[in-house]
GURO-533509 format. One record per residue (C-alpha): residue in one letter; x, z, y. Coordinates in steps of 0.5 Angstrom, whole numbers, padded with zeros to 4 digits, always signed. Each point is the difference from the previous one (the first is absolute). Layout:
N
AXZY...
***
This chain:
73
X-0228-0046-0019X-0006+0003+0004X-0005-0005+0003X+0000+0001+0007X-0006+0000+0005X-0003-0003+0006X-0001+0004+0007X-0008-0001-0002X+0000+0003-0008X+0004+0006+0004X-0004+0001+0006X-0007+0000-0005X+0004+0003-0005X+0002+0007+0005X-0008-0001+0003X+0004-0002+0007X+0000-0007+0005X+0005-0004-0002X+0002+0001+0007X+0002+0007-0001X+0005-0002-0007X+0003-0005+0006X+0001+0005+0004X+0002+0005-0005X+0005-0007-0001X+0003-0001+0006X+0001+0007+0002X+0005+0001-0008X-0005+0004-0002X-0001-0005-0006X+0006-0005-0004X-0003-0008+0000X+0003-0005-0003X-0002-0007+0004X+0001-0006-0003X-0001-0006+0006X-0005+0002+0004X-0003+0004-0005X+0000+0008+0000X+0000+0004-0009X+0001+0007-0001X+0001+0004-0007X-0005+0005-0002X+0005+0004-0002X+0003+0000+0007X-0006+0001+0004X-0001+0006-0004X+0007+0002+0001X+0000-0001+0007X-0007+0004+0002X+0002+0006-0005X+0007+0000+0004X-0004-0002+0008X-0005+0007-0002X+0007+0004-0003X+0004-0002+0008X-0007+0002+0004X-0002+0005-0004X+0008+0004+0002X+0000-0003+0007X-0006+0004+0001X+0002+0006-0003X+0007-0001+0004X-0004-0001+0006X-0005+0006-0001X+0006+0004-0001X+0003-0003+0007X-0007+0003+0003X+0000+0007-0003X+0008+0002+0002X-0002-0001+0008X+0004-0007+0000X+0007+0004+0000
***
């Protein structure tokens, strides 16, 4: 069993603000298990969830450029 974190290790760990990793959150780009009214999150999936978000943006915006470059038809 992978000991989960709390959004403060998060933020300090990634060098962001803890409102940045509640953003991140609230928009489903991070899995969070909450206990109460308290929010935990797996390093693991936290490193799985940034690498998948990058995957996702990154082809969205080849597909976008792509979009662009064709005149839109």
């Amino acid at each position: 069993m992978v000991p989960l974190t709390r959004i403060a290790r998060v933020a300090r760990d990634l060098e962001v603000s803890e409102r940045t990793v509640g953003d991140w959150i609230s928009r489903g780009i991070l899995r969070h298990h909450r206990v109460g009214r308290l929010v935990f999150l797996d390093p693991q999936e936290v490193v799985e969830d940034i690498k998948a978000h990058a995957a996702n943006s990154s082809a969205k915006s080849a597909e976008e450029k792509t979009e662009e470059g064709s005149g839109g038809a």
